[in-house]
Structures are given as structure tokens and as C-alpha cells.
C-alpha positions in Angstrom: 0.0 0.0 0.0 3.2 2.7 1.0 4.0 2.0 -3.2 0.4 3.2 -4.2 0.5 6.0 -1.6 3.8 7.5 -3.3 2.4 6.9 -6.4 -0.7 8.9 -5.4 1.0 11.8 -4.1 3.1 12.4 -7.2 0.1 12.2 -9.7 -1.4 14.6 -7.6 1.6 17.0 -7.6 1.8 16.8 -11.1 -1.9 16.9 -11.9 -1.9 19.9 -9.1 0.7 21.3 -11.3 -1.3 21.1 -14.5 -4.3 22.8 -13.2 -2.5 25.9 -12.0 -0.4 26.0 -15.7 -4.2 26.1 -17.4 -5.5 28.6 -14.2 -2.7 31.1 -16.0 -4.1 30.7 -19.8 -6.6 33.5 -19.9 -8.8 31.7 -22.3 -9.6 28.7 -20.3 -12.9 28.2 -19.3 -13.7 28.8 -15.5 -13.9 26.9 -13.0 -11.0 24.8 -13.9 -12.5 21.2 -12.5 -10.4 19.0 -10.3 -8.3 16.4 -12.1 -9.7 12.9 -11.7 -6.9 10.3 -11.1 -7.8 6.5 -11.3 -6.7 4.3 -8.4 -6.9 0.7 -8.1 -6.5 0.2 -4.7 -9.3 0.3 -2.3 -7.0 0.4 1.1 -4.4 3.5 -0.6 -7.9 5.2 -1.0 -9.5 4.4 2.2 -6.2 5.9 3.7 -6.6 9.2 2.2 -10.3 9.8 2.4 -9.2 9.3 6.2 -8.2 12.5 8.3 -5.7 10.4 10.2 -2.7 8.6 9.0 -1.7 6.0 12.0 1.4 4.5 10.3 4.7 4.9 11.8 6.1 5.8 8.7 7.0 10.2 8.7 7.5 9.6 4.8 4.3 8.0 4.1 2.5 10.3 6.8 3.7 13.7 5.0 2.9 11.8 1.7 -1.1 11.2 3.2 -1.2 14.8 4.0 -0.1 16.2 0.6 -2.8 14.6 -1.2 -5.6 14.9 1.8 -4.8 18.9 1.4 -4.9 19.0 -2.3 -8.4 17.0 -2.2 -9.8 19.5 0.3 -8.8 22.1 -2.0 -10.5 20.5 -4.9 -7.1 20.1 -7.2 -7.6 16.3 -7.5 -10.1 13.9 -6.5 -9.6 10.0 -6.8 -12.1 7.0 -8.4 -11.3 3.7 -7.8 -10.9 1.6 -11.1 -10.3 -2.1 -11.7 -8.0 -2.0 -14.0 -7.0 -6.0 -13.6 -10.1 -7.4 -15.0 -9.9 -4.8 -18.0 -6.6 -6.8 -19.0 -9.0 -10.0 -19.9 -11.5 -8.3 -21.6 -12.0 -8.4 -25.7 -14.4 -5.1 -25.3 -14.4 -2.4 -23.0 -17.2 0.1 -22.9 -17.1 3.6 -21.4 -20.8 4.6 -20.0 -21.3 8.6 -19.0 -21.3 12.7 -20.2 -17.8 13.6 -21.3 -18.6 16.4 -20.7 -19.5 16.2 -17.2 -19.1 13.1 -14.9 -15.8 11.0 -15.8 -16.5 8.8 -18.5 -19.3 6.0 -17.0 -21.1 6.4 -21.5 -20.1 6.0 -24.8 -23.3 6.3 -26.5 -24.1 10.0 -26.7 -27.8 10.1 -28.5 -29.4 7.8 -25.6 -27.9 9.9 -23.0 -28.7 13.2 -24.3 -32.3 11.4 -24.6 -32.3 10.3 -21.1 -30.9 13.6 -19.7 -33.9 15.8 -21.4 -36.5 15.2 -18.8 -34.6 16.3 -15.6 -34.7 20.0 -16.3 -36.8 23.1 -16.7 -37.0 24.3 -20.4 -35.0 27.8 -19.0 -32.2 25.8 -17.0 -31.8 23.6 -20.0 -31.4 26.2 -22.5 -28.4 27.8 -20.6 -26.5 23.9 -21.2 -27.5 23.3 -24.3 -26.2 27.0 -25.8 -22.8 26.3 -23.9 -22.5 22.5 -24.0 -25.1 20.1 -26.3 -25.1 22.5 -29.5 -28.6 23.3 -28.9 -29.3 19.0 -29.2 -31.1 18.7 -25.7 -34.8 18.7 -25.6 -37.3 18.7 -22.3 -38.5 15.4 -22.1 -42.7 16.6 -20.5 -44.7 19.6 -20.4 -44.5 19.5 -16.6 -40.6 19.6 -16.8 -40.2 22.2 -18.8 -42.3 24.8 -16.8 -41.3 23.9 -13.6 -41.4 26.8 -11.6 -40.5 27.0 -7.6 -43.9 26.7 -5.3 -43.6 29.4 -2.1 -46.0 29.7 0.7 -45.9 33.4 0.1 -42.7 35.0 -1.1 -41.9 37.6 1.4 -38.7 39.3 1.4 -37.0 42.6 3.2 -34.6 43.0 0.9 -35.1 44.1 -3.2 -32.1 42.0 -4.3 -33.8 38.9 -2.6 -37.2 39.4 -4.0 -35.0 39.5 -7.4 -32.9 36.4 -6.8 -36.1 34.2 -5.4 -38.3 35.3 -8.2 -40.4 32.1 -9.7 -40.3 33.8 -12.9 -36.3 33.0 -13.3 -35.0 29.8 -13.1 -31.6 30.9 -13.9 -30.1 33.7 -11.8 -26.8 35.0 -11.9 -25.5 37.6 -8.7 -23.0 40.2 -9.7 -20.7 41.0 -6.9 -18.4 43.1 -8.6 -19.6 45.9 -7.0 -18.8 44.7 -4.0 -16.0 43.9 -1.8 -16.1 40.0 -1.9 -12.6 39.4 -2.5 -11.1 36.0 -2.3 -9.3 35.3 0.8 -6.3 33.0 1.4 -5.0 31.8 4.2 -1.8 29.8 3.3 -3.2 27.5 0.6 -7.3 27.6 2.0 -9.3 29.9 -0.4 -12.8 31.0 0.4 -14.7 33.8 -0.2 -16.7 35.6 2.7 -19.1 37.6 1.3 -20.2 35.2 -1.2 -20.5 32.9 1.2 -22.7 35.5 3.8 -25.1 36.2 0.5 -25.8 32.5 -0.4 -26.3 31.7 2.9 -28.9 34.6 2.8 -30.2 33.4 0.0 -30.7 29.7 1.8 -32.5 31.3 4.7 -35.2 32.9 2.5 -35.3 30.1 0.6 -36.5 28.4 3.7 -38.5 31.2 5.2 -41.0 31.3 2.3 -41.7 28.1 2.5 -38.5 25.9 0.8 -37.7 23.2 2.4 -34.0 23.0 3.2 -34.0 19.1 2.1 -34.9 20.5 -1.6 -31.8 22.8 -1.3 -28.5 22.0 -2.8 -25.4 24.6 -2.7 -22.0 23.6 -4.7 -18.9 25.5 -4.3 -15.7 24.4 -5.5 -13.6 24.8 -2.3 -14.1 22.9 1.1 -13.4 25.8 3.4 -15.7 27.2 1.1 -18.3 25.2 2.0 -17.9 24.9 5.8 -18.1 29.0 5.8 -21.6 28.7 4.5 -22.1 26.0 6.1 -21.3 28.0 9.6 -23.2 31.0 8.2 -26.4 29.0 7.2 -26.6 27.3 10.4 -29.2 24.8 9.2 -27.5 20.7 9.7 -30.3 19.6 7.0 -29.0 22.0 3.9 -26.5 20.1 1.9 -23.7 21.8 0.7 -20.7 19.9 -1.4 -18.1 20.8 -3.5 -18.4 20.2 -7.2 -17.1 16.8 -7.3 -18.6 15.5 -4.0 -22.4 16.5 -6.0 -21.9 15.0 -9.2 -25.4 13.5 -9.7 -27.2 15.0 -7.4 -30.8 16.6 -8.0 -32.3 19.1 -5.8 -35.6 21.7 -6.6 -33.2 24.6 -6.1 -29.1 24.6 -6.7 -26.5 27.4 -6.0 
């Protein structure tokens, strides 16, 4: 297991390395998304998604740490792959969006079929202009004009009542007027006042009538998400990073 560990660590310096080289092209597309590395062993992964490293080892033990801070960061994340049975196999088939998830699908048509009925006709437009060349259709009437349901939308604020209207499935929250600079502390980024409005944004979710079960809020940083999180204050609201809610599906996402 020490062998996979050391191996783990340097693909994750090098992929780590990779995604700060594209961060610098100015062209890139934003967010740059974590780099998946493939892993074959269950116990080198159990290790890492483990706070603690209780081997004697100092190596191995500074070796764990590298790669359990560049996951918390959201540089890497790791899969587990069998790559032994793939040696015995005459065909190998890769099932998923490659655009998206890592590749679970090879055949695009029937996933573009099956992916048409999850979303609102508004939300899906916003993918299919960036992503499916306009190929994605709703899949039901009731789908596509899917609307959030409040008790009674109440709020004190202008910008609120703005965010939370029914009316608009996709909002997007301009903060450049404001001071919501990026903090970092060592190598920990987060963002406060981001993190103060969508935790705003929660709460009135849930105060006209949302309930914080149909709530889902991705961020791509950890300390990130524990700052909303703290701000929030409500144990029921899920909050991941990017990678930890692939293939989720809430009412209301931010």
C-alpha cells in the first residue's frame, strides 16, 4: 500500500501542477474542474479519504497529507478503477457525459435522450447554448415549466425578491460591485461575502416556504463550503463541492 501511496501523491503534484499551468491561460474556461486520477486500490484510498494517517512511517504520513490537502482544495479527487479485469477483456465500454461526470457512457444520443426530462425548459437552455449545440430537448410539459412553489414570497430585501423570483429559473449575482474578494490563508481559499449572500439566500429560501431538504449549494472549495455552512446554520442544507455533487438533483441549486 506505502508503493500506491507515493504513487498517489506524485500524480497529484503533477496533476496539481497542471491545473494551476491552465488557471494562467486567460482563455480557459472557469472553474478549472479538479483532475480525476484513477486508483486501483481500495486500502491506498481508504487511507486518504481518512483524516488520520496511524502509520509509523514520517514519509508515508507527509505523503497522506499532501494529497488529503490538495483533495480538500478541490485540485484532485480520486475514483477507484479495476484495472486488472480490464486486461482480460475483448471489449471495454465507457458509459457517461464527457462532458460532465468521468466517463461511466459511450453512447451519446441515448444519453442526451435520457438527460432531457430532468430540467426546466430555461435551466436547459443555458446547457444546451454552452454545452449540447442546442441538441437537448425537455422530455414533458410539466418539466419544462417547472417553476419554484412558495407559501408566500416575502422578502425585506429588493435583491432577494429579485434572486427568489419564480419567474427565473436561472439567476446569476453580480458582486463586482462589492467587496467580496477571495481570501487566502496559506493555501485555503474562500470567499466571505459570497459565502454571507448565499447563505442569505438559503435562509429565505427556507423562510418562504422551501424546504431545506430541496436545497443543494456547490462551491468548489471545502473551506468554502464549511463558511456557508457555519453561516447557514441549518445541519439539513447540503452543501458539497463540485465533485462530491456529481449526480445530485435538488428543486433549487447554488
Amino acid at each position: 500500500m506505502e508503493s500506491e501511496m507515493i504513487a498517489l501523491t506524485t500524480a497529484s503534484e503533477e496533476a496539481s501542477w497542471l491545473r494551476s499551468l491552465l488557471a494562467e491561460i486567460p482563455l480557459w474556461e472557469r472553474p478549472i474542474p479538479a483532475v480525476l486520477i484513477h486508483c486501483d486500490s481500495t486500502a491506498a484510498i481508504a487511507k486518504i479519504e481518512n483524516r488520520y494517517y496511524n502509520g509509523k512511517k514520517r514519509q508515508i504520513r507527509c505523503k497522506h497529507n499532501t494529497v488529503r490537502e490538495l483533495l480538500s482544495l478541490g485540485a484532485v479527487r480520486v475514483d477507484h478503477v479495476s484495472l486488472g479485469p480490464l486486461t482480460f477483456a475483448s471489449t471495454f465500454v465507457l458509459v457517461g457525459d464527457h462532458y460532465q461526470l468521468p466517463p461511466l457512457a459511450r453512447f451519446s444520443e441515448a444519453h442526451l435522450e435520457a438527460i432531457s426530462a430532468l430540467q426546466s425548459q430555461e435551466i436547459l437552455d443555458l446547457s444546451n447554448a454552452l454545452i449540447y449545440g442546442d441538441r437537448l430537448r425537455c422530455g414533458s410539459f410539466e418539466a419544462a415549466n417547472a417553476k419554484l412553489e412558495f407559501s408566500g414570497l416575502n422578502c425585506g430585501l429588493p435583491w432577494l425578491e429579485d434572486v427568489l423570483n419564480p419567474r427565473r429559473p436561472v439567476i446569476f449575482i453580480d458582486t463586482d460591485k462589492l467587496a467580496a474578494l477571495e481570501a487566502r490563508d496559506q493555501k485555503i481559499v474562500n470567499n466571505p461575502i459570497e459565502a454571507h449572500i448565499i447563505a442569505e439566500v438559503a435562509k429565505e429560501l427556507v423562510k418562504n416556504g422551501i424546504g431545506s431538504d430541496h436545497i443543494g449549494i456547490i462551491t468548489p472549495y471545502n473551506s468554502q463550503a464549511n463558511l456557508i455552512r457555519n453561516d447557514a446554520s441549518m445541519t439539513s442544507l447540503e452543501i458539497h463541492t463540485i465533485d462530491k455533487y456529481q449526480g445530485s438533483d435538488k428543486d433549487c441549486v447554488y
